[in-house]
N, C-alpha and C positions, 0 to 999 in steps of 0.2 A: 318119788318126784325129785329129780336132779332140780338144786335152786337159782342153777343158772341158764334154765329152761323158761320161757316166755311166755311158753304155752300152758303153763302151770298156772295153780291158784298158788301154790309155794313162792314162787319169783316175784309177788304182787304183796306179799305180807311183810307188812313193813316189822312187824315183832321178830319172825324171822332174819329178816335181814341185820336188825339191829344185835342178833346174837352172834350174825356171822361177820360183821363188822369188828365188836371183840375180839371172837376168836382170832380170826387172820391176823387184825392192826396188833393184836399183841403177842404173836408170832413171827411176824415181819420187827416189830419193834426187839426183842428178842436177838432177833438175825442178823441184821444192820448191813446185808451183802449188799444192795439196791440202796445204800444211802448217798451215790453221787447220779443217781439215774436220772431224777425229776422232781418234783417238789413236793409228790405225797411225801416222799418218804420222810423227809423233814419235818415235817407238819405231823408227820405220827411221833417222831420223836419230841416236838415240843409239847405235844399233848399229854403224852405219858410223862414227862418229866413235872408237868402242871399236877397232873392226878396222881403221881405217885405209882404210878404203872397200872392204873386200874382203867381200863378202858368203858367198863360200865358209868362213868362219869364223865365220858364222852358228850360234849356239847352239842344240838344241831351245826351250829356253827361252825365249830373244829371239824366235825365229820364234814360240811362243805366245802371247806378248804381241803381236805383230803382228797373230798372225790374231784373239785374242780382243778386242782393241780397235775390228775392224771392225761398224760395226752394220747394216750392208746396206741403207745409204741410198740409195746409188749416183749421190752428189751427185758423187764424185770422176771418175765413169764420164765425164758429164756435162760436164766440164770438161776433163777430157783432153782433149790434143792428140792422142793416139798409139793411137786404142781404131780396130779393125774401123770403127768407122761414118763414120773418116775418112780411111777406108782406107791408115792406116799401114803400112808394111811390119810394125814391132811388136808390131801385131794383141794389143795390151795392153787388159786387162781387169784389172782388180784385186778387185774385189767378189766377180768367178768365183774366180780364183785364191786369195784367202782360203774360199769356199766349198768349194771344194774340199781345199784344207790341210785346213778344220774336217771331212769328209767323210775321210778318209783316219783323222782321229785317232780320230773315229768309231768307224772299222771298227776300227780296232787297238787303243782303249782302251774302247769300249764308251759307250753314250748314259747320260750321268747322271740319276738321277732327276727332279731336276729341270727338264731339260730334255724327259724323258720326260712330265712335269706340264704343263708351258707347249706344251709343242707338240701337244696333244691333248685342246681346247677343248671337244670334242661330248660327251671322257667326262668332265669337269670338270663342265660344265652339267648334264647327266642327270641328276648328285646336287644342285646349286642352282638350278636354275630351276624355276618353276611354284610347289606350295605351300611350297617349301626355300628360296625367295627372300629371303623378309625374312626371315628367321633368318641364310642366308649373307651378307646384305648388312648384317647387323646385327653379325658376326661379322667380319667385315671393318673396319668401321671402331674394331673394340676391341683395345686395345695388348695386350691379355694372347693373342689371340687371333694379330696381326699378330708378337710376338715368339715365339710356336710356328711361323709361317711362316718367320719370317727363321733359327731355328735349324736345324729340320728340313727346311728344304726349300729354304733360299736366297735365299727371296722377301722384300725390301728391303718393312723394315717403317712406310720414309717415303712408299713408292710408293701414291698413289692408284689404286685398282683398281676396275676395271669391274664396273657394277651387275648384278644379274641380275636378269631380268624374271620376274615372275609369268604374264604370260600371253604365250609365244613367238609369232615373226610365223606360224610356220607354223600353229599355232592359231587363232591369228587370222584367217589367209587362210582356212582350211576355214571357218569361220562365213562371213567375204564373199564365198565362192563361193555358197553357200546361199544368201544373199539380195542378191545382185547382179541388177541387171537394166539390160539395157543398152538404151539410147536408142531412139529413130524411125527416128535415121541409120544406116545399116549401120554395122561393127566398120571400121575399119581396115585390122584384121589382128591374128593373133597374134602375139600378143611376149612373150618369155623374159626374167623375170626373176628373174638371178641370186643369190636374196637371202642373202648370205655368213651363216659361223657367228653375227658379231657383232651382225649384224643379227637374226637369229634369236631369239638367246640374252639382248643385251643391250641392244642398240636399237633393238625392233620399231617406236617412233614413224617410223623413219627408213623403213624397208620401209612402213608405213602409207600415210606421203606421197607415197613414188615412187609407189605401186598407185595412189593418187589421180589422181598429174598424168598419170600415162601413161595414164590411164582417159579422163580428161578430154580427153584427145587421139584418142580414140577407140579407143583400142586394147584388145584382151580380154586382158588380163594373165596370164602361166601362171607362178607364180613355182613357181621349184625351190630349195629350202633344201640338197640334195644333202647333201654331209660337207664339214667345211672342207677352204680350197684348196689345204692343205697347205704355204705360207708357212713357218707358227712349223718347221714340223718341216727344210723346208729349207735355213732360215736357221740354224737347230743343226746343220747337219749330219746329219740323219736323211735322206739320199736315198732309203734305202727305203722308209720311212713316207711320204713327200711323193710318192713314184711312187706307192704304192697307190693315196692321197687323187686322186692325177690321176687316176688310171684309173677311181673310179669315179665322179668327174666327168664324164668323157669318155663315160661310158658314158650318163650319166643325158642329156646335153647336146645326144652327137653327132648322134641322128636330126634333130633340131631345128634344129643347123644344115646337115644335110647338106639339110633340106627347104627350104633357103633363108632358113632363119629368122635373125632379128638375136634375139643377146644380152646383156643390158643390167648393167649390175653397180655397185653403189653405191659399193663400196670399191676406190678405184683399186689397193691393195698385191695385190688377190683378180684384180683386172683383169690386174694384171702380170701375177703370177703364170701366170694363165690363157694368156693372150700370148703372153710368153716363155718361161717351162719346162716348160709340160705337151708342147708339140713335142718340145723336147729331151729331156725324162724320157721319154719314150716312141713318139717316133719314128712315131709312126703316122698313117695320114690322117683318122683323125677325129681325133684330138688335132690337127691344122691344121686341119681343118673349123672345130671349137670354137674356135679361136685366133683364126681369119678371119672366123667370125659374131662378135665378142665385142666390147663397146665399153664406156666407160665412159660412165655415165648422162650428165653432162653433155656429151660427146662428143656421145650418141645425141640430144638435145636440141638443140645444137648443129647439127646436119647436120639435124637439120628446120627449124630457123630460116633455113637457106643455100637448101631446096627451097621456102623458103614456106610449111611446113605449121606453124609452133610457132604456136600461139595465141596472141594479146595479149588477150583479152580478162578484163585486169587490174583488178581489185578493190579493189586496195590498190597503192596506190606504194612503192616498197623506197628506203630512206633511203641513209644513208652505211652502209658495209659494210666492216669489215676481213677482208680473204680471204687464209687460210693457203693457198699453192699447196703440197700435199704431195710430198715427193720422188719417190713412184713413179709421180705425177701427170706429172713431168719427167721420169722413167728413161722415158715410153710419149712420147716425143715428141710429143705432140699438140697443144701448146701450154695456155691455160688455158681451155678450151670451154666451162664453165658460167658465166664473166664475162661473156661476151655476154651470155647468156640471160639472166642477171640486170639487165644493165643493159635491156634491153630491158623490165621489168618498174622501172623505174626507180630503180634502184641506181648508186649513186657509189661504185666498187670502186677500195679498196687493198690494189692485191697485196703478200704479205707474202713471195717467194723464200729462204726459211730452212727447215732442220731443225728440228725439233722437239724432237730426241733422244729420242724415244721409239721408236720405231724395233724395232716386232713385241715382243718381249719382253727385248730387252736392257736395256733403261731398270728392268725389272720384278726384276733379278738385284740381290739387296744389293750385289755390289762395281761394281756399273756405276750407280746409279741418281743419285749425287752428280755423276758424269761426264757422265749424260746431261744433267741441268738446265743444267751449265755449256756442255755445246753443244749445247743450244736457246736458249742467252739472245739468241742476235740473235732469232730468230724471236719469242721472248716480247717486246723490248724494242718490236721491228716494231709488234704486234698489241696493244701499250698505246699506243705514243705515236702508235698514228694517228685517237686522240680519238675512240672512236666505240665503245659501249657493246655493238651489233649484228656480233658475228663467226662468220663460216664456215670449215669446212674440209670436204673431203670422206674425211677421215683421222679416223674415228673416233676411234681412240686418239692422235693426232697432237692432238684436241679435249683427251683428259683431259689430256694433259702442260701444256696451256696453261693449262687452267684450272684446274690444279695450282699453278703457278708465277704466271699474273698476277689468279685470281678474277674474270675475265671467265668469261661465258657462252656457250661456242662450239656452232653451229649447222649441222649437214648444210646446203647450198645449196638440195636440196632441200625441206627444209623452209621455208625462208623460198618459194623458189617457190609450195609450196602455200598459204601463206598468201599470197601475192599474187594469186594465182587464186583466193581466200576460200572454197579447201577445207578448211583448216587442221581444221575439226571433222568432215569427209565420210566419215574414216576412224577411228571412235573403237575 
């Protein structure tokens, strides 16, 4: 029984856990690669220097600050020398290993409301989007309004928060299925796209574009909005909320890929997610089906540019571009797939390898939100001083935090795409 399995009686044992807590924190303490990452790793080094290096004198306490300074970026994963994917004997994860700490405390102390708010975007929206939009979004930006968040609810009342849309993608798409009509040239093919809550809820321009360029590629686009991916819920620690969200994902998904179908998805953190823990949550062969059909949009762009099939016939030439590489974009090893495509539409891309510290809803918690600016400043400093007013990320909210911090204007990739293929207005 792997102890970072959910579906174990192993991952549930807090004795267990407390030995694997030792071991890692005083092999991470040891290593000190990850001590500018985020704020466990500080908090393990002031611990051991308390105890003398002995991690069995480990505090509840101290180990809380450990696990609540992690924002599940998995930039540390990344850099480890000693993780499974470099087949360590140490078979060290730390992202897991705090997941699971927060997962345990969970189950024993119960999910705070808060956490119960942020991790359950679809009933959040249901009351602000559509005709509740400009009211919510008007209510948002008012301190009388933002200091009833921060007292009752936790919610850091410096944090720039996500707009909501009046008219959702999935609205949207019912209207462009009606009056869609496809070419001379036969379809492609069906293709699934995956369009996440955020996209739904708060950035249907971004769903508009992708429908576009995958259209223009010939393909008949079936977008499923499904329930979110269950991410917020299991980066708080709600594994059972985050299994439900998987399953009935899996549900909505599996025939599609088990029919051979590719899945496309805009938000790499939703791509993760899908990838690696809808298996794990749930064990089953459609949940791998769905894992193995599943790509990220620029990924799936990418590998038609390598078969020959991505189109250049470009409209607009793409300038200089500063490009946030998101961290769950590098937790999926894939490297950076939609740079290509970009530069092939004639962009001068500079990668930006940084956090953001926004990082799902931690950055969004009053006592983290100070925290998180200070570790996104290399990313923000990246994405100013590379002199170029035009920036992308494929990290939605990876976007607000930056343009929270440097009042740049950050941009989906594929947005700029569409307007390089001079769809930019195709999908109003």
């Amino acid at each position: 029984m792997h102890e970072y399995d959910p579906k174990t009686p192993r991952f549930w044992d807090a004795g267990d856990l407390r030995k694997s807590m030792e071991r890692i924190l005083d092999i991470c303490n040891g290593c000190r690669l990850c001590h500018s990452l985020c704020g466990s790793f500080p908090a393990i080094f002031d611990a051991a220097e308390k105890h003398g290096d002995d991690f069995a004198k480990l505090t509840s306490e101290e180990s809380d600050r450990v696990v609540d300074e992690c924002f599940q970026c998995k930039v540390c994963y990344e850099r480890c020398p000693y993780t499974p994917d470099q087949g360590h004997p140490y078979d060290l994860d730390f992202p897991r290993l705090m997941q699971r700490a927060l997962a345990q405390r969970v189950r024993e102390r119960g999910l705070p409301l808060r956490d119960r708010v942020l991790g359950d975007p679809d009933a959040v929206a249901s009351v602000a989007t559509g005709a509740a939009a400009p009211l919510a979004n008007w209510a948002n930006e008012r301190s009388f309004h933002r200091a009833l968040l921060a007292r009752f609810a936790g919610i850091s009342a410096k944090k720039r928060l996500p707009r909501f849309a009046a008219t959702t993608f999935r609205r949207w798409f019912r209207r462009h299925l009606r009056r869609r009509r496809i070419g001379d040239a036969p379809p492609r093919g069906k293709l699934t796209y995956f369009a996440t809550c955020f996209v739904d809820y708060n950035a249907p321009h971004i769903g508009r574009a992708a429908t576009s360029v995958l259209e223009h590629h010939g393909y008949d686009v079936d977008a499923v909005t499904g329930v979110c991916c269950g991410m917020p819920k299991w980066a708080n620690g709600d594994v059972e909320g985050a299994t439900q969200h998987a399953a009935e994902n899996v549900r909505r998904l599996a025939g599609r890929a088990r029919a051979g179908g590719t899945i496309v998805v805009t938000n790499p953190t939703c791509s993760m997610q899908i990838r690696d823990e809808y298996p794990r949550l749930l064990g089953s062969d459609d949940a791998r089906a769905v894992a193995h059909a599943t790509r990220d949009l620029g990924q799936f762009l990418n590998e038609l540019d390598g078969s020959g099939a991505l189109r250049t016939d470009f409209k607009a030439k793409l300038g200089k571009i500063a490009y946030h590489v998101p961290c769950h974009l590098r937790a999926q090893k894939i490297g950076t797939p939609v740079v290509a495509v970009l530069e092939k539409a004639g962009a001068e891309v500079d990668r930006v390898r940084a956090c953001s510290g926004h990082d799902g809803t931690w950055s969004m918690k009053e006592e983290h939100f100070e925290s998180s600016m200070r570790w996104g400043q290399s990313c923000f400093s990246g994405m100013a001083d590379a002199g170029t007013t035009s920036c992308a990320s494929d990290c939605p909210l990876a976007a607000i935090q930056i343009e929270q911090a440097t009042g740049l204007k950050v941009h989906h990739p594929i947005e700029m795409l569409a307007k390089a293929y001079g769809l930019e207005n195709a999908a109003p």
